[in-house]
C-alpha positions in Angstrom: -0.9 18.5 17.7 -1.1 15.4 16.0 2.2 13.7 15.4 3.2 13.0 11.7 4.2 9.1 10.5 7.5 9.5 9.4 8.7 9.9 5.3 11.8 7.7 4.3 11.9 6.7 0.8 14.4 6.5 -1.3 15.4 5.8 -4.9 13.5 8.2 -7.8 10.3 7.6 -8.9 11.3 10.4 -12.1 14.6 8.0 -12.9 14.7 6.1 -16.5 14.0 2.7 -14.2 11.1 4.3 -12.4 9.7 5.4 -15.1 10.1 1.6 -17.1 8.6 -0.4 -14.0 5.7 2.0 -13.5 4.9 1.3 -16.9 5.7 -2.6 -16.7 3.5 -2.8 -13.5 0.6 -1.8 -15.5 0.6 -4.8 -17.1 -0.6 -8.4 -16.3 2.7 -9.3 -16.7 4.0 -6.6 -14.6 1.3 -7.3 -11.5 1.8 -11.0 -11.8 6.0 -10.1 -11.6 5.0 -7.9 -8.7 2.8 -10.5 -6.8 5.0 -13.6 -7.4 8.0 -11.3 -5.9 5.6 -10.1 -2.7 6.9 -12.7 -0.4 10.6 -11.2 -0.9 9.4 -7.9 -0.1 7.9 -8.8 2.8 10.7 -10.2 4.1 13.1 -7.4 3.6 10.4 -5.0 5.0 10.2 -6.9 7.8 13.7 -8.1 8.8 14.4 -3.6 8.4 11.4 -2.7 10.1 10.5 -1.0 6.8 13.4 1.1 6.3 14.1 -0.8 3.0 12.2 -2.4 0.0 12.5 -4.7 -2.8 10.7 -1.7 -4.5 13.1 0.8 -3.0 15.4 1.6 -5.7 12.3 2.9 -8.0 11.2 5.5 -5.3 8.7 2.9 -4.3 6.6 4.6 -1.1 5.9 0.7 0.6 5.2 0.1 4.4 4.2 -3.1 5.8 0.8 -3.6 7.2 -0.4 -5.9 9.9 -4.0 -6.7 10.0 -5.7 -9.3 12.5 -7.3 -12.3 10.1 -10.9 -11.5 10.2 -11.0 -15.7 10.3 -7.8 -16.8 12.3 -7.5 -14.2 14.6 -3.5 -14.3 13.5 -1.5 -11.5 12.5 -1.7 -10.9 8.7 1.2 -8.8 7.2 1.1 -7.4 3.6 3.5 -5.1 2.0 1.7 -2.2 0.6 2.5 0.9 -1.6 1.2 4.1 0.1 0.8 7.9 0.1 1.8 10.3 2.7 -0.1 12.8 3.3 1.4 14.0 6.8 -0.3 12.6 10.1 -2.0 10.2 7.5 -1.4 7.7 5.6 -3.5 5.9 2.8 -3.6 2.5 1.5 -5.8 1.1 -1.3 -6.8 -2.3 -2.2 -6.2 -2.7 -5.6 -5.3 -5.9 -6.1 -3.7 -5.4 -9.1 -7.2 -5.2 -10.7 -8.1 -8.5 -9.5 -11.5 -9.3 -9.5 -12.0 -9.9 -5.6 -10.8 -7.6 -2.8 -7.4 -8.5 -1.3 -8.1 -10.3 2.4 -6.5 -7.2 4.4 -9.2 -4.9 3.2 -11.7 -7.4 5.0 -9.6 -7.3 8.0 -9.6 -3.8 8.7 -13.5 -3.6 7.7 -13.6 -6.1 10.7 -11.0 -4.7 12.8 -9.6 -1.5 11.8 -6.6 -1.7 14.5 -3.9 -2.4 13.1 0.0 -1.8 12.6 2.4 0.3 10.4 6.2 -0.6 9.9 7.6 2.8 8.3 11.2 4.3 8.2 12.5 1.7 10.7 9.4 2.3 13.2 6.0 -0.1 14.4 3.4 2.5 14.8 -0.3 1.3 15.5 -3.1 2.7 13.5 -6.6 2.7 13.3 -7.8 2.1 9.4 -11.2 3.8 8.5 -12.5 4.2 5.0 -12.7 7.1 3.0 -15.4 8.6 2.1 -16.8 8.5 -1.3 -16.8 11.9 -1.8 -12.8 11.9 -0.9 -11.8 8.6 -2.5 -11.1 10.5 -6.7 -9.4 12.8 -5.0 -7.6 10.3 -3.3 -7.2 8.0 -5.8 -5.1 10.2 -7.9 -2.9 10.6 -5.6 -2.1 7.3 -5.8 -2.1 7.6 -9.4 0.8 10.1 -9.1 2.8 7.7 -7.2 2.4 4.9 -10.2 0.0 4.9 -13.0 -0.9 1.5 -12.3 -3.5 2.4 -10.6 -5.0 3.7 -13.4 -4.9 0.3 -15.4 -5.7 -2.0 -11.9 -9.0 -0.2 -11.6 -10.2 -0.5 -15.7 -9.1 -4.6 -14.8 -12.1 -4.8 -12.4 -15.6 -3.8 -12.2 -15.5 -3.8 -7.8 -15.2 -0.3 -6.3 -11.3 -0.2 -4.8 -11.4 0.4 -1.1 -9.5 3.3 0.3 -8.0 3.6 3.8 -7.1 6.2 5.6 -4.2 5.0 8.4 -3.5 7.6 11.8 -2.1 6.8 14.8 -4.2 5.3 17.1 
């Protein structure tokens, strides 16, 4: 049997604030509050090994992923909003809608080893993409997390790549 990744979040994604910064995030306003405050997040993330987020207090699902720079060769760490789907987990590079893929989608394309801080845990994974036939169904699940998605994908023409995460 395959061992599940663990599931800590906390906050409510169904709270009056939740429901304001989903709708906020859909913005340009919103993504650009959300990138400019990225570095912060990380930083939390990564001082609690991922047991607590900047993001936290909306029911934000976020882990921290570390990629190897397909270039550098040096670890690459990104804070990332995710959904659990058991022994899985999936990532997405939206990029807030951005018109080029974000650098860690490369990495894993080039190196698909890589490593999960969730719940307080480092857990190394091995990234694969999902198949096109999988990714709509996919997809809204992470449109049930935040709508955003919805608006970063109608922001850019570029097919969003989909990862699925498991234990490697």
């Amino acid at each position: 049997m395959v061992e599940e990744f663990p599931d800590r979040q906390w906050g409510s994604r169904t709270n009056v604030l939740s429901r304001a910064a989903n709708r906020f995030a859909a913005t340009r306003p919103g993504s650009w509050f959300i990138r400019t405050i990225t570095p912060l997040d990380r930083a939390v993330l990564a001082r609690t090994n991922a047991k607590y987020t900047v993001l936290g207090p909306i029911g934000a699902p976020v882990i921290l992923l570390t990629t190897i720079g397909r270039k550098s060769g040096q670890p690459r760490t990104q804070p990332l909003l995710y959904v659990h789907d058991g022994d899985v987990l999936y990532v997405i590079g939206s990029n807030f809608g951005q018109a080029k893929h974000p650098a860690w989608t490369a990495n894993l394309l080039a190196d698909p080893a890589a490593t999960v801080a969730i719940a307080g845990e480092r857990i190394p994974v091995t990234a694969t993409l999902v198949p096109q036939a999988d990714q709509e169904r996919v997809f809204a699940r992470f449109v049930e997390v935040t709508g955003a998605y919805a608006a970063y994908r109608d922001r850019t023409s570029r097919d969003l790549r989909i990862f699925s995460l498991r234990r490697a």
